[in-house]
MMTF fields as JSON, N, C-alpha, C and O atoms, coordinates in Angstrom:
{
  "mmtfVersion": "1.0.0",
  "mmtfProducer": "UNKNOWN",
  "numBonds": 423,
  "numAtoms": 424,
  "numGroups": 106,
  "numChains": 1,
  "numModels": 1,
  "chainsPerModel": [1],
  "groupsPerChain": [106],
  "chainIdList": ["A"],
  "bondAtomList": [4, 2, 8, 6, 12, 10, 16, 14, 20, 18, 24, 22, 28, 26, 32, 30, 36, 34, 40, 38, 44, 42, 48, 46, 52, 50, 56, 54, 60, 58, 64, 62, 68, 66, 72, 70, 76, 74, 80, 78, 84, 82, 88, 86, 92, 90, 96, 94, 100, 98, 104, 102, 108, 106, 112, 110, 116, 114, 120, 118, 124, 122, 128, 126, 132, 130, 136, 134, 140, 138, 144, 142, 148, 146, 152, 150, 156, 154, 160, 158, 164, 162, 168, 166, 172, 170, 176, 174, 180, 178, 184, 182, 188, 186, 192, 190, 196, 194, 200, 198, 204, 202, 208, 206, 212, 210, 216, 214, 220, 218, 224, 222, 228, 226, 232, 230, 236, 234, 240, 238, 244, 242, 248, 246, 252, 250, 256, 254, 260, 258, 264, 262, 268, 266, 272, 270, 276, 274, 280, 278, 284, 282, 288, 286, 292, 290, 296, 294, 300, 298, 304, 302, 308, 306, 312, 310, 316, 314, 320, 318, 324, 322, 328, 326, 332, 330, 336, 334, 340, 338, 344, 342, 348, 346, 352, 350, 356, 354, 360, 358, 364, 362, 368, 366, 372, 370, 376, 374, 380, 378, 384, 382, 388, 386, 392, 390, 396, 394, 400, 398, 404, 402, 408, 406, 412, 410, 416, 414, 420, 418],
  "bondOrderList": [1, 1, 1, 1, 1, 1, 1, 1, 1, 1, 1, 1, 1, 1, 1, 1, 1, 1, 1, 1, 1, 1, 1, 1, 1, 1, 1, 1, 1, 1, 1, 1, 1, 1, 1, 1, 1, 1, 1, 1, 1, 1, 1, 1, 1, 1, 1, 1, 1, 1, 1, 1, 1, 1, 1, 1, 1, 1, 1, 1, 1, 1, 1, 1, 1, 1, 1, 1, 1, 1, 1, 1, 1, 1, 1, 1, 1, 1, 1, 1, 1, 1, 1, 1, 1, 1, 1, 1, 1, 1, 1, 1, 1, 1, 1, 1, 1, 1, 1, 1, 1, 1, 1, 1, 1],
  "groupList": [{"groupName": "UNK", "atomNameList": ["N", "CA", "C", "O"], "elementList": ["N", "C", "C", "O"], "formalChargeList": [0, 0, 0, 0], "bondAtomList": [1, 0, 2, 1, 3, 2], "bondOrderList": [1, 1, 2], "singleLetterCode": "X", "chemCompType": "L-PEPTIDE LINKING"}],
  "groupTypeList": [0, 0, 0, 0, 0, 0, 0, 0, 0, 0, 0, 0, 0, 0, 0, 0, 0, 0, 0, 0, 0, 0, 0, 0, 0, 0, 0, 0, 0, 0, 0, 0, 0, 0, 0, 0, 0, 0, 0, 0, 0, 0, 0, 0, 0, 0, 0, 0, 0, 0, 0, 0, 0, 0, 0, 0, 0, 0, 0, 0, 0, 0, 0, 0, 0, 0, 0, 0, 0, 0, 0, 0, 0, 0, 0, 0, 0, 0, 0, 0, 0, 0, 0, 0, 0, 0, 0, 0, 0, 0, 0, 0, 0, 0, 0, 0, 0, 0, 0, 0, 0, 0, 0, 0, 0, 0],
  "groupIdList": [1, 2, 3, 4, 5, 6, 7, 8, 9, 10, 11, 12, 13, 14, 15, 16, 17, 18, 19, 20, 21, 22, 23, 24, 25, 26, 27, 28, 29, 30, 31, 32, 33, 34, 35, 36, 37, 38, 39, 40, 41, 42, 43, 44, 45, 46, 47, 48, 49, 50, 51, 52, 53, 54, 55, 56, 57, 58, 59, 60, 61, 62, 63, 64, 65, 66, 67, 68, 69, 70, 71, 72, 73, 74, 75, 76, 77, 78, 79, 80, 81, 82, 83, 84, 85, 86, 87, 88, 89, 90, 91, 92, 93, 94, 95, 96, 97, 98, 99, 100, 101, 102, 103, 104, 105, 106],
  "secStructList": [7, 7, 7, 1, 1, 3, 3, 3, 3, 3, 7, 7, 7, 1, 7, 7, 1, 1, 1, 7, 7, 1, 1, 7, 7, 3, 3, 3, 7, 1, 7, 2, 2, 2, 2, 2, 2, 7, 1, 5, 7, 7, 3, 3, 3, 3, 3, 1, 1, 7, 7, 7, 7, 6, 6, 7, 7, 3, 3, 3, 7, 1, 1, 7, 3, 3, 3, 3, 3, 3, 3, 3, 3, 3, 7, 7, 5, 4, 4, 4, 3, 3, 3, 3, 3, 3, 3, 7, 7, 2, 2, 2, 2, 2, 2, 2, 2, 2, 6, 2, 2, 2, 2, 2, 7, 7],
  "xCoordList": [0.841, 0.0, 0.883, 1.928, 0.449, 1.018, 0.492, -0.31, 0.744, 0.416, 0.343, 0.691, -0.128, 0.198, 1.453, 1.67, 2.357, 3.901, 4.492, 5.673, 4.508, 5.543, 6.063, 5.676, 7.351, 8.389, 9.003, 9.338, 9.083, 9.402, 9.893, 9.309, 11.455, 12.09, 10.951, 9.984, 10.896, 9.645, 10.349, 11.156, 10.284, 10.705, 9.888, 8.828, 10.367, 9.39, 9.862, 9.11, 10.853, 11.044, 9.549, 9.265, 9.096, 9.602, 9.147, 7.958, 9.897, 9.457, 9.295, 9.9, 8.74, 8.814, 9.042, 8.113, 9.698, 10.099, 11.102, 12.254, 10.206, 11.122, 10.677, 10.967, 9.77, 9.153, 10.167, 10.937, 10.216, 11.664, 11.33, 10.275, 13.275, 12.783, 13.714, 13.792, 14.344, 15.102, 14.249, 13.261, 14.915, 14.325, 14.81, 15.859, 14.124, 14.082, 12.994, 11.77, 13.868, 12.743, 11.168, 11.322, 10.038, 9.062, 8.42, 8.568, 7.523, 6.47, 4.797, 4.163, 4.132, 2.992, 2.0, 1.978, 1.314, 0.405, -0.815, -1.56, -1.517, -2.622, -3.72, -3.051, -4.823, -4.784, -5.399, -5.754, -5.039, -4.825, -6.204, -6.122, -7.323, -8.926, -8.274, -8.276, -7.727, -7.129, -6.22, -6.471, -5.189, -4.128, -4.66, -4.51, -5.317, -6.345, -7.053, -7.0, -7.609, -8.702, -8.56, -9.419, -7.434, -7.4, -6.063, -5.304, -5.705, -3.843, -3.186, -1.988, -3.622, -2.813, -2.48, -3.333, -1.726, -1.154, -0.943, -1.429, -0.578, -0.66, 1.074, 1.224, 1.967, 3.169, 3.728, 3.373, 4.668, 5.389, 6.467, 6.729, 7.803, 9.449, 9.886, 9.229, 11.364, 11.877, 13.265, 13.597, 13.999, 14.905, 16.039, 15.772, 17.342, 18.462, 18.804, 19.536, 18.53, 18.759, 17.927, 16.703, 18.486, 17.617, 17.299, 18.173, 15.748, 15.691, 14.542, 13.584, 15.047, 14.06, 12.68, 12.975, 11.697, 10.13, 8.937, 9.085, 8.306, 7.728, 6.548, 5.61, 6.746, 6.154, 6.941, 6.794, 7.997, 9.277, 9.07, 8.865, 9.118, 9.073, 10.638, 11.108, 11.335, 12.31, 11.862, 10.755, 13.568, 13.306, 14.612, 15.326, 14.684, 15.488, 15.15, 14.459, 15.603, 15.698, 16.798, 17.478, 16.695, 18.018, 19.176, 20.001, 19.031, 20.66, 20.759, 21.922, 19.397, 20.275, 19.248, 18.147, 19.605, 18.928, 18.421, 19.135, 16.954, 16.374, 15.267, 15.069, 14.625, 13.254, 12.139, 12.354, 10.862, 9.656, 8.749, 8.004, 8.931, 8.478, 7.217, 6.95, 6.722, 5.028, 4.682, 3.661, 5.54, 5.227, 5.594, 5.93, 5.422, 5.83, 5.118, 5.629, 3.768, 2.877, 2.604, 2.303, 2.775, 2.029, 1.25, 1.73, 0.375, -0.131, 0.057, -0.34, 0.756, 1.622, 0.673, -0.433, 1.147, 0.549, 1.38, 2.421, 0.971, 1.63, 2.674, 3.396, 3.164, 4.071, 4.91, 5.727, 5.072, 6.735, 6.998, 8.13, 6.441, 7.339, 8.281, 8.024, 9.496, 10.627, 10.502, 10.157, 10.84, 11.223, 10.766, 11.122, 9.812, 9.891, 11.043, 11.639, 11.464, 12.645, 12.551, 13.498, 10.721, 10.389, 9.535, 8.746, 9.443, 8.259, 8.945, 10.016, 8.171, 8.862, 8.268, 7.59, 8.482, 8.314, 7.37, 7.573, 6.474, 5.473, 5.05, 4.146, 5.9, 6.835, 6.429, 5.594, 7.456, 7.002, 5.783, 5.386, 5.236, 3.571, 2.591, 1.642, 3.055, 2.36, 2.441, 1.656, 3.81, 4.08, 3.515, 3.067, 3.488, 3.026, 1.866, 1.45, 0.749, -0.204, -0.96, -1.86, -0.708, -0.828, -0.103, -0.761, 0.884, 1.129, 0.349, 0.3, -0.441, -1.146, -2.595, -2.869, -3.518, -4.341, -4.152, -5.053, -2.856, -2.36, -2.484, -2.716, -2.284, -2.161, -3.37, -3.789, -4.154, -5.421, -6.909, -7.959, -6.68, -7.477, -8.579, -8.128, -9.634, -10.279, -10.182, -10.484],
  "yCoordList": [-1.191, 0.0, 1.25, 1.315, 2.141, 3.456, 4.662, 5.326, 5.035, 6.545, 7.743, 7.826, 9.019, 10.073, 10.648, 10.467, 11.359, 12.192, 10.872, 11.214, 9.207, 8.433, 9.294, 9.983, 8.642, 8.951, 7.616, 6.649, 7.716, 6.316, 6.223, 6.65, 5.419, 5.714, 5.649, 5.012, 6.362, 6.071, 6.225, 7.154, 5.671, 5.126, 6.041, 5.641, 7.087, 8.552, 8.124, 8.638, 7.375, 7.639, 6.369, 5.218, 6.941, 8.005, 9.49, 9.775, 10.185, 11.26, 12.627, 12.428, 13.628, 14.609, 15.651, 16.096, 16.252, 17.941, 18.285, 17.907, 19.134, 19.434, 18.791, 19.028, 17.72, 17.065, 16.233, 15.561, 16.244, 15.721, 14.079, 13.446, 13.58, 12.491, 11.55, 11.921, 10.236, 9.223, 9.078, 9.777, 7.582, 7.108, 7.972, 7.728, 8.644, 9.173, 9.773, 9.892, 10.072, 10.023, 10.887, 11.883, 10.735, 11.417, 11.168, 10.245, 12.299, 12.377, 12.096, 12.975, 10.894, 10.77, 11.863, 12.082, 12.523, 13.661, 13.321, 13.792, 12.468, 11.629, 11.455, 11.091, 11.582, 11.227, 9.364, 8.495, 9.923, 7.698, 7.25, 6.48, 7.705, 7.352, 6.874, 5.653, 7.6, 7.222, 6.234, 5.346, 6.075, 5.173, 3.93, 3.006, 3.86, 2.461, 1.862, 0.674, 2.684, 2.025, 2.09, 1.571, 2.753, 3.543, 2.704, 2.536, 2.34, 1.432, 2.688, 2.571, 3.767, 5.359, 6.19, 6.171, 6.756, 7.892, 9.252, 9.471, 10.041, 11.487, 11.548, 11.194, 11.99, 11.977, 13.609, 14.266, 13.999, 15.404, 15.018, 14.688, 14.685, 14.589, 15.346, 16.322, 14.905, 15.482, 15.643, 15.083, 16.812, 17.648, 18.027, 18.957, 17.538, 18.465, 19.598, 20.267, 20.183, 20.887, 22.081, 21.96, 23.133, 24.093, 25.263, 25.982, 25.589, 26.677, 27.95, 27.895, 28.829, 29.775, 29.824, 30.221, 29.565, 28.94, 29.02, 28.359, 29.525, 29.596, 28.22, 28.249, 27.315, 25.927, 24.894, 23.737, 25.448, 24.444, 24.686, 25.81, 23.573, 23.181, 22.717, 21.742, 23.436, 23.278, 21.986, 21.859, 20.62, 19.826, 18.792, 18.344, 18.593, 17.524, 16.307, 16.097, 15.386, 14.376, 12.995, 12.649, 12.44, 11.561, 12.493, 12.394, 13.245, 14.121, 14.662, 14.802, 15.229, 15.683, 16.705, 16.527, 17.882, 19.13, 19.034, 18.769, 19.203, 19.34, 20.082, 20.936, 19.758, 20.421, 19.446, 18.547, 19.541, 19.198, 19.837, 20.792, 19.124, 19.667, 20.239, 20.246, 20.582, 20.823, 21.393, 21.22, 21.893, 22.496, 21.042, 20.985, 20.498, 18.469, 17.41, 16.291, 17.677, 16.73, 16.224, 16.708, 14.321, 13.854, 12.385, 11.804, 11.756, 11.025, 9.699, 9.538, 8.856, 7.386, 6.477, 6.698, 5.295, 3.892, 3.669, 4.303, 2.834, 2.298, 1.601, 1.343, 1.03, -0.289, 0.253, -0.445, 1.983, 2.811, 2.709, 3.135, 2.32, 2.278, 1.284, 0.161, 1.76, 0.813, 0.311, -0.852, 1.357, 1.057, 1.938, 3.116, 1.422, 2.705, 3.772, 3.037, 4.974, 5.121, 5.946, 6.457, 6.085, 6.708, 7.666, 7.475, 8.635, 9.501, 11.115, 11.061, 12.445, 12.973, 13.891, 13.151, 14.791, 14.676, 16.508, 17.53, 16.141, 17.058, 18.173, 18.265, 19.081, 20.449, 20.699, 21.509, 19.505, 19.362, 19.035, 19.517, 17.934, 17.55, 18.714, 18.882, 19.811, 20.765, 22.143, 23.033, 21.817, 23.069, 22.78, 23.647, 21.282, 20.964, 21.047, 21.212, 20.897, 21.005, 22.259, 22.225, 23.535, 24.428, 25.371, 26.364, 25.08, 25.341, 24.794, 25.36, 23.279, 22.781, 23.656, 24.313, 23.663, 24.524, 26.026, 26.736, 26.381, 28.062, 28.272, 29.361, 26.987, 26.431, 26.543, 27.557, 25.614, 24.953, 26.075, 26.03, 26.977, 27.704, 28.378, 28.714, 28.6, 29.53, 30.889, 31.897],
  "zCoordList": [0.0, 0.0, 0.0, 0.647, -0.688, -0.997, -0.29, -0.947, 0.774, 1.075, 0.548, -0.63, 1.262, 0.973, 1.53, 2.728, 0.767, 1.61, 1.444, 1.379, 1.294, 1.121, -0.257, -1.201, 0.455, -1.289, -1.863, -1.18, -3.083, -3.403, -4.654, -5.65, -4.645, -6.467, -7.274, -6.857, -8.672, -9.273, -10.816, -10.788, -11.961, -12.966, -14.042, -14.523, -14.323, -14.868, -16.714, -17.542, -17.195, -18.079, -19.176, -18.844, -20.077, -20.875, -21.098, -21.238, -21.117, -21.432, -22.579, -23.632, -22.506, -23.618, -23.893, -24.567, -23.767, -23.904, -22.493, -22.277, -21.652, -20.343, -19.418, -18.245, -19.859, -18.28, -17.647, -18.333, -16.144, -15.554, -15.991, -16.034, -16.399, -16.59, -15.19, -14.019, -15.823, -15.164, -14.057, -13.833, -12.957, -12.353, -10.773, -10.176, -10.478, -9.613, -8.153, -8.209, -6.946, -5.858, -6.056, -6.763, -5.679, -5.776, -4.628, -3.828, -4.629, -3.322, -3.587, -4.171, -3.157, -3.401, -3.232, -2.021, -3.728, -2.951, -3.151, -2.291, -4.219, -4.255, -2.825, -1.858, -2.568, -1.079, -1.441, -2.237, 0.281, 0.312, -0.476, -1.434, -0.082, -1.053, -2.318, -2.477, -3.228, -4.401, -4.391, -5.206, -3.708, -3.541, -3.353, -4.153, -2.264, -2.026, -3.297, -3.616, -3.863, -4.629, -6.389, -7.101, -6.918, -7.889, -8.506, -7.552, -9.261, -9.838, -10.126, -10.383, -10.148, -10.341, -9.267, -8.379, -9.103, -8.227, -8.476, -9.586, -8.119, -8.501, -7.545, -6.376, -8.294, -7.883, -8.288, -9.266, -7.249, -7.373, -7.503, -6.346, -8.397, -8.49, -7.468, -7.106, -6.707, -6.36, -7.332, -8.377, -6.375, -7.352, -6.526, -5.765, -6.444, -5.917, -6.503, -5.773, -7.722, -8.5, -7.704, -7.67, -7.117, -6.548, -7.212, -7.697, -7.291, -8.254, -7.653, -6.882, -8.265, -6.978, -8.136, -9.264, -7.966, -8.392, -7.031, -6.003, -7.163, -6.3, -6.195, -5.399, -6.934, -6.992, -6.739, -7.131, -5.907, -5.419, -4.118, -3.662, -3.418, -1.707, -1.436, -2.023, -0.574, -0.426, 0.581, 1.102, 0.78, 1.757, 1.936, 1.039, 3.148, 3.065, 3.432, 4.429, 2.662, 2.524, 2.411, 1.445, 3.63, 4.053, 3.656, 2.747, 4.42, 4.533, 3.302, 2.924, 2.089, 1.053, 1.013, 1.535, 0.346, 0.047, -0.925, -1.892, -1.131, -2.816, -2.648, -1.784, -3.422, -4.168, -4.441, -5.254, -3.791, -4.823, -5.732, -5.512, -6.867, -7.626, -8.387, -9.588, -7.594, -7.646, -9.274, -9.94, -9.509, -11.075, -12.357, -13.539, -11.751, -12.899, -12.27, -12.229, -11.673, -11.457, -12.439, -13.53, -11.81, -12.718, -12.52, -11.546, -13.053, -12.278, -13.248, -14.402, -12.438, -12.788, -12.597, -12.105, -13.038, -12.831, -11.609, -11.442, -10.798, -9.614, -9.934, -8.971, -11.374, -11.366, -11.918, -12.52, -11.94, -11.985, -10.754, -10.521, -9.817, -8.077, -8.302, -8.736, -7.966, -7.61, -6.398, -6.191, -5.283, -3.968, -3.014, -3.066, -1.895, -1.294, -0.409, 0.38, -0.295, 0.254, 1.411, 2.01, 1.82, 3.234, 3.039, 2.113, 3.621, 3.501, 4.29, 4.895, 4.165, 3.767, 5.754, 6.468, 6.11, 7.549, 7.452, 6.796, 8.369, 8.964, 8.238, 7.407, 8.705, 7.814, 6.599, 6.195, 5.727, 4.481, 3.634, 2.572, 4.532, 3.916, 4.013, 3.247, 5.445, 5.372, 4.435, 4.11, 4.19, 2.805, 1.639, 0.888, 1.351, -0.026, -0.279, -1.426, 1.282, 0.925, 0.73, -0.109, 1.469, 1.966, 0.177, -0.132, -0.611, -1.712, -2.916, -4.008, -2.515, -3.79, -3.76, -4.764, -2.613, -2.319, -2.787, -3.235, -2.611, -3.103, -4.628, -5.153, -5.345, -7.263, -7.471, -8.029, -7.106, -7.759, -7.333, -7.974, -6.187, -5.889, -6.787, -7.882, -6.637, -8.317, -7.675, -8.314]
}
């Protein structure tokens, strides 16, 4: 089972233009309703690459500095999960959410 805020290698390729590709960490943001019942996810990339964007959540993660990428949502099949590699802490679930609400607002 897949949560919300788990992060987990996720296997993005292939891709098209500037959308981030390779197999790399991401953050579920999907809520669990979906995860449970749905073979799709709604995933945000993460990014060491730091860029000032105001759709970037700064964060660390196992000792490394990056970025999520809220501006490269995208919503996967479950069977790009590699591995899970943990989940992402308090702070952060509350920035992301508190920033996706700030996006999608009318």
């Amino acid at each position: 089972m897949v949560s919300r805020f788990d992060v987990f290698l996720v296997s993005l390729d292939s891709t098209m233009g500037a959308e981030i590709q390779k197999t790399r960490p991401c953050v579920i943001i999907s809520p669990d309703e979906i995860n449970r019942f749905i073979d799709t996810i709604i995933i945000a990339p993460m990014t060491s690459k730091v860029r000032n964007y105001p759709t970037r959540i700064p964060l660390i993660f196992k000792e490394k500095k990056g970025q999520v990428v809220l501006d490269q949502l995208r919503t996967i099949d479950k069977i790009r999960l590699v591995t899970k590699l943990g989940q992402v802490n308090t702070v952060t679930a509350k920035a992301i959410s508190q920033k996706l609400i700030e996006m999608f607002e009318y």
